[in-house]
N, CA and C atoms as an extended XYZ file, in Angstrom:
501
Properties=species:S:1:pos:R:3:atomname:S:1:resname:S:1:resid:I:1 pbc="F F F"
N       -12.608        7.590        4.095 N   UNK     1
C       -11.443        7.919        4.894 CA  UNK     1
C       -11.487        7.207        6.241 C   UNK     1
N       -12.500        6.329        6.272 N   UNK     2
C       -12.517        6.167        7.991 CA  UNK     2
C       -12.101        4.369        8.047 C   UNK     2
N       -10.722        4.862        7.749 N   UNK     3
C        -9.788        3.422        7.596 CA  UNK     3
C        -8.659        3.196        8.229 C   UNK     3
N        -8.417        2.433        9.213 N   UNK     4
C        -7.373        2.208        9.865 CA  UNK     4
C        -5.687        2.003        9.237 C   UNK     4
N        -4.871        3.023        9.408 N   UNK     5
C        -4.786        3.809       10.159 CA  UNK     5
C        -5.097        5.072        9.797 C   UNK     5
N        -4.485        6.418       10.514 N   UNK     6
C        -4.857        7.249       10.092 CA  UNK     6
C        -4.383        7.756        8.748 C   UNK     6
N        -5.251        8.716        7.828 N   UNK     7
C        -5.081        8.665        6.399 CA  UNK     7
C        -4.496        7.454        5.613 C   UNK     7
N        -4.826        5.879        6.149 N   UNK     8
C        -3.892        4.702        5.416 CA  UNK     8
C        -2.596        4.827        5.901 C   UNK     8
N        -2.002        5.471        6.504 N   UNK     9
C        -0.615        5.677        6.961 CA  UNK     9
C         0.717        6.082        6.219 C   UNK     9
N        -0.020        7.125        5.141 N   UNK    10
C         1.044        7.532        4.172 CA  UNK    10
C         1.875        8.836        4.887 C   UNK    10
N         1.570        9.234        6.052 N   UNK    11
C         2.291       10.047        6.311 CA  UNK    11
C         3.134        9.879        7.270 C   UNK    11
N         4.826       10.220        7.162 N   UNK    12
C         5.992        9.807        7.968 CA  UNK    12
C         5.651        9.608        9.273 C   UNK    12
N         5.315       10.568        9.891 N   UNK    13
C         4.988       10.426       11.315 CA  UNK    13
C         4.492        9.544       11.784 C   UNK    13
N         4.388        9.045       12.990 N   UNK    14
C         3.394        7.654       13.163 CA  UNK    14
C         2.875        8.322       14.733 C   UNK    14
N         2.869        9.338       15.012 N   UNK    15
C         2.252        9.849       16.064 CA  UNK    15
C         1.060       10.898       16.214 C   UNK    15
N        -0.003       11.146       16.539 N   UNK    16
C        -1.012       12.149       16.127 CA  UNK    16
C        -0.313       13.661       16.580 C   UNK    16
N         0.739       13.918       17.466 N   UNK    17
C         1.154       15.452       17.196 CA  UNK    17
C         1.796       15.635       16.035 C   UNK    17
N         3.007       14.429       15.986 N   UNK    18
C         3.409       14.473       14.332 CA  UNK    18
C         3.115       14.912       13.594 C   UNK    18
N         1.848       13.718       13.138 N   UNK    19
C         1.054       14.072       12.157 CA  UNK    19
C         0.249       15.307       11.856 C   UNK    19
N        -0.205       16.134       12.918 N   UNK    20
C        -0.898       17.104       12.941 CA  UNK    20
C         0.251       18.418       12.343 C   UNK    20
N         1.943       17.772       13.158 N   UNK    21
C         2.694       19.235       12.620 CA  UNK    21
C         2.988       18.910       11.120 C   UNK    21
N         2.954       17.628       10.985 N   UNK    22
C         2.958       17.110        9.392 CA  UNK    22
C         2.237       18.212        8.196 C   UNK    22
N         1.123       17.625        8.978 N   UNK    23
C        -0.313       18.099        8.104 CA  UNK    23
C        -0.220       19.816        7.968 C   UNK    23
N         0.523       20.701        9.389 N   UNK    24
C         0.517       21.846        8.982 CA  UNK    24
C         1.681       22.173        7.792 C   UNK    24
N         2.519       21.729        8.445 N   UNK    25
C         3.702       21.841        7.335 CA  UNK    25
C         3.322       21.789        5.859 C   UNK    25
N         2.112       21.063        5.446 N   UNK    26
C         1.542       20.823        4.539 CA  UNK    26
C         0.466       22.213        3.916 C   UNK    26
N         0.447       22.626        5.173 N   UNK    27
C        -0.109       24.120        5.060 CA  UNK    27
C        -1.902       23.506        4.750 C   UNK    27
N        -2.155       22.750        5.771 N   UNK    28
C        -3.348       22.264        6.109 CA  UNK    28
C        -3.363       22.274        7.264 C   UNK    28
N        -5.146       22.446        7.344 N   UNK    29
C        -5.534       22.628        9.428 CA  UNK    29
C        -4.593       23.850        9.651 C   UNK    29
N        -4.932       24.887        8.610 N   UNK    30
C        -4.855       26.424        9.341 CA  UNK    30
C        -5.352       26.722       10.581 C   UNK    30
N        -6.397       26.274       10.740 N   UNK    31
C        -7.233       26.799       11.934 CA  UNK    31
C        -6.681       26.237       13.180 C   UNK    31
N        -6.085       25.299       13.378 N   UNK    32
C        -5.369       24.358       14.457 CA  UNK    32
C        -4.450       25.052       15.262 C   UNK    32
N        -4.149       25.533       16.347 N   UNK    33
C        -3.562       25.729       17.109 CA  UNK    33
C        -1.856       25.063       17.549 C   UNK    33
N        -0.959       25.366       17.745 N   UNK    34
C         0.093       24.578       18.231 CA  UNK    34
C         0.073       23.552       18.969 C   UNK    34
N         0.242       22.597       19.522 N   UNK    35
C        -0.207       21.720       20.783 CA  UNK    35
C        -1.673       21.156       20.788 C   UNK    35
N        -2.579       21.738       19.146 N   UNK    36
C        -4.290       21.129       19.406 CA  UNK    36
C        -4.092       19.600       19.083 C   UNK    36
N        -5.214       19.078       20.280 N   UNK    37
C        -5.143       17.714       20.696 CA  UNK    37
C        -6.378       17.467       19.888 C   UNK    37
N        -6.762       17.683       18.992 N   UNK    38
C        -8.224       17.386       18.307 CA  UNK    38
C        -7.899       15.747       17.763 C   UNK    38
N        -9.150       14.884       17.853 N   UNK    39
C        -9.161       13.487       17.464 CA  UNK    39
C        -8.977       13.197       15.986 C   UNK    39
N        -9.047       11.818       15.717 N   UNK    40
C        -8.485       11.653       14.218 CA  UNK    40
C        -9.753       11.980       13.865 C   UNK    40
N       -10.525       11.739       13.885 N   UNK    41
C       -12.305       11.651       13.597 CA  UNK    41
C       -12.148       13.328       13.039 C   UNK    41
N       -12.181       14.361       13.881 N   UNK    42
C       -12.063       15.715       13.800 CA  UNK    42
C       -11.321       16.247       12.811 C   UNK    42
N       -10.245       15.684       12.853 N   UNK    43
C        -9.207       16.072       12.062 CA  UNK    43
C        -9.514       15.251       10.666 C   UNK    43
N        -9.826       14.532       10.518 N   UNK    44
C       -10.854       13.308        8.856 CA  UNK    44
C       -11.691       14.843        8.433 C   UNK    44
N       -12.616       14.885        9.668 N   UNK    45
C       -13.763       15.885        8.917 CA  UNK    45
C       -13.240       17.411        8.667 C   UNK    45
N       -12.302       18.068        9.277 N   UNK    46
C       -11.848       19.234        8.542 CA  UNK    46
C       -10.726       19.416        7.556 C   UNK    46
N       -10.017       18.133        7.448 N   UNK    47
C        -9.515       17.759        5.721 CA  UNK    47
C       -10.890       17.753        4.935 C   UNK    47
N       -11.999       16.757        5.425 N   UNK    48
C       -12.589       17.165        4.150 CA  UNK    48
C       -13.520       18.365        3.822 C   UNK    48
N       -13.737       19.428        4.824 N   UNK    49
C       -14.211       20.502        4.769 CA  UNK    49
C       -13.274       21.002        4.111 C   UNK    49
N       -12.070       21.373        4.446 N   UNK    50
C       -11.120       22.347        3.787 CA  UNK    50
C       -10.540       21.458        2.445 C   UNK    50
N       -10.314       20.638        1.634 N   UNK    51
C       -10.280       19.916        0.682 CA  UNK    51
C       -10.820       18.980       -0.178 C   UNK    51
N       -12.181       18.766        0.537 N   UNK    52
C       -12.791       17.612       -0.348 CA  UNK    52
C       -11.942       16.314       -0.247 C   UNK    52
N       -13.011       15.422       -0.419 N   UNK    53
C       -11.740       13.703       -0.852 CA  UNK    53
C       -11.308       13.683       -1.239 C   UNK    53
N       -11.507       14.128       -3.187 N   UNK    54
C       -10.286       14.741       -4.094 CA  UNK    54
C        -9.216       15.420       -3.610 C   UNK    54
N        -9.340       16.472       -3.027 N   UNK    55
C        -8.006       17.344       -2.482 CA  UNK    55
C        -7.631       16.287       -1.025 C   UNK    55
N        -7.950       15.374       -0.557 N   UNK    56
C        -7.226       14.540        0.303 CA  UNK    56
C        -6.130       13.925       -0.319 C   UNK    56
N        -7.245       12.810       -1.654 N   UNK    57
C        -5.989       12.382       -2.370 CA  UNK    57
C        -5.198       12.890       -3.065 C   UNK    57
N        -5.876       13.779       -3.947 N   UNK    58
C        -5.028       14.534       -4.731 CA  UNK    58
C        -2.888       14.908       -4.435 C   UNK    58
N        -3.679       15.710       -3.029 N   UNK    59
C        -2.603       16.378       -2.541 CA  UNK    59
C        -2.022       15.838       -1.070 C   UNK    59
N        -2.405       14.924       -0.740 N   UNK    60
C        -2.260       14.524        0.249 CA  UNK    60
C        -1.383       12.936        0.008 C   UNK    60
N        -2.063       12.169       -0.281 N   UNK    61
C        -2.458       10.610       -0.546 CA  UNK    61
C        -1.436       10.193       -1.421 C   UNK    61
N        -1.817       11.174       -2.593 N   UNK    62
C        -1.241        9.872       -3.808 CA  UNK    62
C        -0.221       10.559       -4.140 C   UNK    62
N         0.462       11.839       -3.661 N   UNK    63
C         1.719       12.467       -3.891 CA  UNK    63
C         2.812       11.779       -2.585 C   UNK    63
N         2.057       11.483       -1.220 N   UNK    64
C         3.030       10.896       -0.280 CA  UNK    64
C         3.242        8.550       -0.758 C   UNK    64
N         2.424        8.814       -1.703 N   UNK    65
C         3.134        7.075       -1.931 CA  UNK    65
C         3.652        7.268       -3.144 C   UNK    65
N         3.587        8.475       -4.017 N   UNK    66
C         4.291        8.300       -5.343 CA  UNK    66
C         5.855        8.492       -4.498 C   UNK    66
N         6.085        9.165       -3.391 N   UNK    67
C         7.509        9.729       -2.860 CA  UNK    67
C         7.775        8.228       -1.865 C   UNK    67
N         7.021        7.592       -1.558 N   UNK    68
C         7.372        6.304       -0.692 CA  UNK    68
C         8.285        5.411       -1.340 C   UNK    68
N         7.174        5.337       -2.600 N   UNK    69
C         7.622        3.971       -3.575 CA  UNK    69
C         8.065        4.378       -4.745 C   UNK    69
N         9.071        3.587       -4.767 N   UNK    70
C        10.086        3.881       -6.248 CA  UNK    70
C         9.105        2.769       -7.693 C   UNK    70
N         8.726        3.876       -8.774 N   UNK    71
C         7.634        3.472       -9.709 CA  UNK    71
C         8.184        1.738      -10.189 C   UNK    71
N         8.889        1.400       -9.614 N   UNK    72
C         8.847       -0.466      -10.060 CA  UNK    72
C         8.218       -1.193       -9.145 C   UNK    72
N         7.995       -0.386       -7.748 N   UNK    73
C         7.763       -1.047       -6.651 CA  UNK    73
C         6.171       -1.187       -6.808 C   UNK    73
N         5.942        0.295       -7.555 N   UNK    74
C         4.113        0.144       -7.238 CA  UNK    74
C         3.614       -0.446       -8.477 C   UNK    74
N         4.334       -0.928       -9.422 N   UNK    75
C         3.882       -1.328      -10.301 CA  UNK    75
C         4.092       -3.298      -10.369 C   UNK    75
N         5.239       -3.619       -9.466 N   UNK    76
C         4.912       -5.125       -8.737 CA  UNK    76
C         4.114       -5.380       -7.449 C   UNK    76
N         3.400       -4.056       -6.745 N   UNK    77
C         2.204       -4.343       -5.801 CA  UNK    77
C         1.285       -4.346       -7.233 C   UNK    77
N         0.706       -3.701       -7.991 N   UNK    78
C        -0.233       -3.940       -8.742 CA  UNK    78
C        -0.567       -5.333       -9.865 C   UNK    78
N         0.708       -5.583      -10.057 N   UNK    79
C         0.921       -6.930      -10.316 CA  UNK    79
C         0.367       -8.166       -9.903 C   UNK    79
N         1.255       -7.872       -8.516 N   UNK    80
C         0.693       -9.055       -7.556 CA  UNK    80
C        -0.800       -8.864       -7.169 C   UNK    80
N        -1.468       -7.640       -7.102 N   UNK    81
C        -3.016       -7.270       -6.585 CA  UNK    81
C        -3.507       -8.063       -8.092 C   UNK    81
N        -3.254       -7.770       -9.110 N   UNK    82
C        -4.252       -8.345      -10.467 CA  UNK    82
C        -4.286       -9.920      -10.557 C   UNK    82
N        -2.669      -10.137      -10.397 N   UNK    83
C        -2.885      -11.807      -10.518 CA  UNK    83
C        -3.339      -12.717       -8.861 C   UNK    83
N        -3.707      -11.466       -7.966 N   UNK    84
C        -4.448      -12.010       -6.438 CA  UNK    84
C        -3.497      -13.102       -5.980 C   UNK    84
N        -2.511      -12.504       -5.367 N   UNK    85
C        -1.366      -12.670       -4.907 CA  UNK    85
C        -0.900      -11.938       -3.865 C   UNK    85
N        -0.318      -12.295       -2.966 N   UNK    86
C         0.309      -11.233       -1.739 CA  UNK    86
C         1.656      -10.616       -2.317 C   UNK    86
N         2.573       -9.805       -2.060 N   UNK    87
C         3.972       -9.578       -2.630 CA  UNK    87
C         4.943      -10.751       -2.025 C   UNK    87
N         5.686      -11.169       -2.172 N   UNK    88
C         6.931      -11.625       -1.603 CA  UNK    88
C         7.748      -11.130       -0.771 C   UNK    88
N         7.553      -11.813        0.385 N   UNK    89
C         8.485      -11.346        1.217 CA  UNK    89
C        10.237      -11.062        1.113 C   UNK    89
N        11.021      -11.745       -0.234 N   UNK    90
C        11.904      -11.612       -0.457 CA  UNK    90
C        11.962      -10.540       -0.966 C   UNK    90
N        11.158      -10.322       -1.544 N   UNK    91
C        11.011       -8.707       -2.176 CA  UNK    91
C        10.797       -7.789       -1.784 C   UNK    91
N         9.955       -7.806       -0.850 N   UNK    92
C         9.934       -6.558        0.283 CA  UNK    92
C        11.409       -5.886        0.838 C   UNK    92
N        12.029       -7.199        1.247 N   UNK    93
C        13.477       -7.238        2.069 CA  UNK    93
C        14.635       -6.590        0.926 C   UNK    93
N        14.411       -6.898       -0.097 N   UNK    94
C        15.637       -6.908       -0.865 CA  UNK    94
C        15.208       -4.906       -1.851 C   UNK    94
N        14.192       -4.944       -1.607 N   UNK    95
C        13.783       -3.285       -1.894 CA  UNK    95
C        13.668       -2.652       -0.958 C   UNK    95
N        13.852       -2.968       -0.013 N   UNK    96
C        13.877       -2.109        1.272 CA  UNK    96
C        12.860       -1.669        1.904 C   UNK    96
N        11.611       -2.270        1.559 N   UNK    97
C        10.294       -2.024        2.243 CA  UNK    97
C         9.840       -2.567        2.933 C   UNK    97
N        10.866       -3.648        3.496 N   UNK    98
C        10.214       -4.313        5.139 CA  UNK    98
C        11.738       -4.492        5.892 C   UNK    98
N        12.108       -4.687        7.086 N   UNK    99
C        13.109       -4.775        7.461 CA  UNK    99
C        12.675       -5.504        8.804 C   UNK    99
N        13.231       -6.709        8.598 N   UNK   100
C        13.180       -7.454       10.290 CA  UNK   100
C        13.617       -6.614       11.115 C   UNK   100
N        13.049       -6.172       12.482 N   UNK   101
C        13.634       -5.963       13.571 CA  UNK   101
C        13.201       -6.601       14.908 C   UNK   101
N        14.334       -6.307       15.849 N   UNK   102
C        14.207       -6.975       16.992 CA  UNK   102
C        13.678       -5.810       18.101 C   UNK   102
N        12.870       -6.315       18.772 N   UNK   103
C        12.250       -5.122       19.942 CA  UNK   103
C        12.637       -5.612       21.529 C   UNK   103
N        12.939       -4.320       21.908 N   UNK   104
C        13.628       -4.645       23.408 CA  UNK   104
C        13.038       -3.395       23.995 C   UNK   104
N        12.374       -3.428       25.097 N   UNK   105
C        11.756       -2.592       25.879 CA  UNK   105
C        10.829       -1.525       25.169 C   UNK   105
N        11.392       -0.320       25.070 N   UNK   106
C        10.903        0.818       24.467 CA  UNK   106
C        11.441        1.194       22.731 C   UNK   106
N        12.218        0.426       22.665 N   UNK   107
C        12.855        0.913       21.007 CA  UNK   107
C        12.948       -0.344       20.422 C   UNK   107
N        13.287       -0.262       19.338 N   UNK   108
C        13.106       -1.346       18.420 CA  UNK   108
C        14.495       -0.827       17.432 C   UNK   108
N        15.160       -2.334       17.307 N   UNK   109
C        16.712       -2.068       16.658 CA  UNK   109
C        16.326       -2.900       15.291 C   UNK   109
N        16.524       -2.052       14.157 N   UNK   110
C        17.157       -2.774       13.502 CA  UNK   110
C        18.005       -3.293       12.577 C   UNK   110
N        18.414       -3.475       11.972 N   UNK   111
C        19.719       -4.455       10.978 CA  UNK   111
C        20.767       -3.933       11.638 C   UNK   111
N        21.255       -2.347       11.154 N   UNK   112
C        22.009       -2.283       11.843 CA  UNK   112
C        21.600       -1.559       13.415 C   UNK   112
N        21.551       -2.253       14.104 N   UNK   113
C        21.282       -1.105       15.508 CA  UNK   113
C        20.547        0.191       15.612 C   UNK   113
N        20.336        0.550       14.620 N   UNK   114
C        19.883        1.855       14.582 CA  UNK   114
C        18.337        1.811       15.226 C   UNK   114
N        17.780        2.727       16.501 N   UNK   115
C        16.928        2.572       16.912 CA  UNK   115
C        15.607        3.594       16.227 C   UNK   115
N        14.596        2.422       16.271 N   UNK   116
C        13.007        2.985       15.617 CA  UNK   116
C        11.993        3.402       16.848 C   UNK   116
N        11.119        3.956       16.668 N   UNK   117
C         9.784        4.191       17.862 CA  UNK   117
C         9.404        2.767       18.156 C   UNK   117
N         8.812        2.461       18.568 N   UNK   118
C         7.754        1.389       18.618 CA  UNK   118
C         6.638        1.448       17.765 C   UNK   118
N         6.496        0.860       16.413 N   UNK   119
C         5.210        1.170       16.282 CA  UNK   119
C         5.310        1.545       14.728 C   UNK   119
N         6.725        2.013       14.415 N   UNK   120
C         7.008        2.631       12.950 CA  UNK   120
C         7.176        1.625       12.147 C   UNK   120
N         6.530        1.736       11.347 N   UNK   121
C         6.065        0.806        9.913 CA  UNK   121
C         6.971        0.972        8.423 C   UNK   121
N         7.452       -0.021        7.905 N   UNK   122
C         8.061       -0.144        7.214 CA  UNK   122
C         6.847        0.566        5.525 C   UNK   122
N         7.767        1.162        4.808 N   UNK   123
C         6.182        1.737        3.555 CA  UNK   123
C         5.578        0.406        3.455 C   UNK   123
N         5.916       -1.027        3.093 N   UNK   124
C         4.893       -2.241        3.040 CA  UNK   124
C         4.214       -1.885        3.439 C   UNK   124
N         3.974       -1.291        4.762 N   UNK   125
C         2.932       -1.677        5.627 CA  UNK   125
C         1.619       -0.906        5.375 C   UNK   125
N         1.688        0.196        4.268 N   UNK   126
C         0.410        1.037        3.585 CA  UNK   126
C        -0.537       -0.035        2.886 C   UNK   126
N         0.605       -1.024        2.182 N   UNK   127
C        -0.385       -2.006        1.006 CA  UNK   127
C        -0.128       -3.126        1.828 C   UNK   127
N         0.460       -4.068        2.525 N   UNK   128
C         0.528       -5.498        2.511 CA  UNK   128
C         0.648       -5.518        4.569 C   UNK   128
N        -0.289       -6.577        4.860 N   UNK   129
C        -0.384       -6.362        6.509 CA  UNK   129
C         0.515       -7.678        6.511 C   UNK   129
N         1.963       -7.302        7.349 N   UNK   130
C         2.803       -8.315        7.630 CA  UNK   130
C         2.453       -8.502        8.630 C   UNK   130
N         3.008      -10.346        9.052 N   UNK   131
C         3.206      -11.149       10.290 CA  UNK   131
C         4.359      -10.634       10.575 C   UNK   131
N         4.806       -9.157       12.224 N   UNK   132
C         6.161       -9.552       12.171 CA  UNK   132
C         6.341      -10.464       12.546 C   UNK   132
N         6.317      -11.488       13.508 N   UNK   133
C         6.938      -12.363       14.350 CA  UNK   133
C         7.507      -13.800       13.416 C   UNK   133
N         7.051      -14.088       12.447 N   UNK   134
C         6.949      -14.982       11.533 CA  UNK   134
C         7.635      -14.478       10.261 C   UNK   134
N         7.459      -13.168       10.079 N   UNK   135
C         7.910      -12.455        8.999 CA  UNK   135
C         7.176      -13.174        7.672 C   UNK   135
N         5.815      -12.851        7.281 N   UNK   136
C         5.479      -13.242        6.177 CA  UNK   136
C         4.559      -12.303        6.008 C   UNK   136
N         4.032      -12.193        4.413 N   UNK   137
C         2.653      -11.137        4.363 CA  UNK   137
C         1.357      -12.205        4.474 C   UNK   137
N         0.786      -11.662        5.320 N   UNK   138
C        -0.554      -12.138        5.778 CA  UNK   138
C        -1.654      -12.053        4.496 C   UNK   138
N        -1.951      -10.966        4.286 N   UNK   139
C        -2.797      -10.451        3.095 CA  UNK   139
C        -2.592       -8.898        3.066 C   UNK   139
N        -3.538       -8.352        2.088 N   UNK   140
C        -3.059       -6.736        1.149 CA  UNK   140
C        -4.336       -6.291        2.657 C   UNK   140
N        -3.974       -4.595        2.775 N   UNK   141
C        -4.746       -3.876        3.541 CA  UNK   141
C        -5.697       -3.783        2.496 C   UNK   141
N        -6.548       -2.640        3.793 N   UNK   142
C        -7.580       -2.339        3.235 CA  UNK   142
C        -7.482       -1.262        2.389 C   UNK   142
N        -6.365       -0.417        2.603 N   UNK   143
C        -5.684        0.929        1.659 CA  UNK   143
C        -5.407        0.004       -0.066 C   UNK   143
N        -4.813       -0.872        0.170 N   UNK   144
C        -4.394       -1.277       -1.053 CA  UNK   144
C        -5.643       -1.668       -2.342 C   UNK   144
N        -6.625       -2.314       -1.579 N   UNK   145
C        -7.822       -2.510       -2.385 CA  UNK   145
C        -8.349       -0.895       -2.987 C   UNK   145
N        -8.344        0.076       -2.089 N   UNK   146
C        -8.797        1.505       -2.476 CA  UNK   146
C        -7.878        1.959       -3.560 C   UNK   146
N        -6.326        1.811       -3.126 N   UNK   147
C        -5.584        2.447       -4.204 CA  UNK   147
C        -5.673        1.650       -5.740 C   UNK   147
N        -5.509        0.635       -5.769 N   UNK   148
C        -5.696       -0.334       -7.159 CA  UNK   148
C        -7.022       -0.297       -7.618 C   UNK   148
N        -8.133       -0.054       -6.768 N   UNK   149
C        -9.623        0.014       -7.548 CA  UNK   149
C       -10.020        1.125       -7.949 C   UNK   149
N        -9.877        2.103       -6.758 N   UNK   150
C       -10.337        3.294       -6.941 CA  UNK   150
C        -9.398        4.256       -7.014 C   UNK   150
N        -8.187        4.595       -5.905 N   UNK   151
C        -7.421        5.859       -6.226 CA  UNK   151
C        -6.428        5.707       -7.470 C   UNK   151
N        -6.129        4.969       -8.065 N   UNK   152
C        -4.912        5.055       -9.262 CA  UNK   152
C        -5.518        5.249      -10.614 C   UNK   152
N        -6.819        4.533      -10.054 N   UNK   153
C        -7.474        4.500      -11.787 CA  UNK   153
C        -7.919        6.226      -12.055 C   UNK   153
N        -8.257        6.761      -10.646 N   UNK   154
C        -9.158        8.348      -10.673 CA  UNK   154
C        -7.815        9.177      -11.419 C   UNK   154
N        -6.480        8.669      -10.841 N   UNK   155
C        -5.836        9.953      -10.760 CA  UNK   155
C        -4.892        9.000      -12.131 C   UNK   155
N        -5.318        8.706      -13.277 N   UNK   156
C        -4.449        8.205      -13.697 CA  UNK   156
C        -3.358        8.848      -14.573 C   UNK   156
N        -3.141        9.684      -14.919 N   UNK   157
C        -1.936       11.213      -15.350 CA  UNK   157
C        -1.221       10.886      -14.055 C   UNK   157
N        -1.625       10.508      -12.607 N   UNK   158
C        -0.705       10.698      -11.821 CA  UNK   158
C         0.058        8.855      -11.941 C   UNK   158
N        -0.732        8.348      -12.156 N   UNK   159
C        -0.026        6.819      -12.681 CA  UNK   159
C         1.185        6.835      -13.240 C   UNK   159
N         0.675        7.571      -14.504 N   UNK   160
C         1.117        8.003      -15.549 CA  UNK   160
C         2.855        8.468      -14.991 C   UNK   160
N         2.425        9.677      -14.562 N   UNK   161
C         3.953       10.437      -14.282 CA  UNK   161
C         4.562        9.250      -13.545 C   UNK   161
N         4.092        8.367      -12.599 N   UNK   162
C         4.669        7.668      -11.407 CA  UNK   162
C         5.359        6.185      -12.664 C   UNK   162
N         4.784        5.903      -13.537 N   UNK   163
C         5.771        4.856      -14.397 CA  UNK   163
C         6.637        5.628      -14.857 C   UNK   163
N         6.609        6.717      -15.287 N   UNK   164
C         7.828        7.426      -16.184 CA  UNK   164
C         8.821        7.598      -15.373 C   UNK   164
N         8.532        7.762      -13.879 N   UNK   165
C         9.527        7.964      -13.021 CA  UNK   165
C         9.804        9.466      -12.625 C   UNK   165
N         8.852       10.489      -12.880 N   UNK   166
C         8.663       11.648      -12.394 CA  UNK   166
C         7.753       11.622      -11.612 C   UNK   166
N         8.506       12.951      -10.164 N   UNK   167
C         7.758       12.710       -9.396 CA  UNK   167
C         6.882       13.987       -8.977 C   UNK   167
């Protein structure tokens, strides 16, 4: 788990209170307080006290990218991971998993105007580390090597449901 970003970045939020009201909403980190400022480090080790790695991914992990990615999408990242390939950037764009934007001060606009945080990541950005400025994929994260080696093959019934298209 101790992989940049936090949990791989499958969860909406891109801020650590977010994420923390995320995680309760999730009806995890009972013990946490409203407003607790506890570190990611802290918060790694009492997911896995209260769930194990299994219950990270299980219920955590591989249920928030089966809801990211629509089952054609994760099945042309796995594609491109077997034949050791980056995805296509046309493809990203045209499925809706990367979106050029332009950044001006504090917000970030894009296609249509609509303003983002600074900082919020398109779902690509779990499996494939884009160049924005250039707009190309650089190479696959380090999440993506875990999910294609190790998390898809463990949970594969959850593969399974994710080609059939149940979610």
């Amino acid at each position: 788990m101790n992989a940049d970003p936090f949990l791989w970045g499958v969860l909406q939020n891109k801020n650590k209170k977010g994420r923390l009201q995320e995680l309760k909403g999730l009806r995890f980190l009972k013990g946490y307080s409203e407003g607790s400022n506890a570190t990611y480090s802290k918060v790694n080790q009492d997911l896995l006290v209260e769930l194990g790695i299994e219950g990270v991914l299980e219920r955590i992990v591989v249920p928030r990218v089966a809801s990211s990615f629509a089952p054609e999408d994760l099945r042309y990242f796995r594609r491109c991971w077997e034949q050791g390939q980056t995805p296509d950037m046309k493809y990203l764009k045209e499925h809706r998993l990367y979106q050029k934007r332009m950044f001006s001060e504090d917000i970030v606009h894009g296609k249509r105007d609509e303003p983002f945080i600074v900082g919020h990541k398109d779902s690509a950005h779990i499996f494939a580390q884009i160049h924005t400025q250039y707009h190309f994929v650089e190479r696959w994260t380090v999440f993506a090597g875990l999910w294609f080696e190790e998390i898809e093959p463990l949970f594969g019934s959850v593969r399974e449901d994710i080609a059939e298209g149940s979610k």
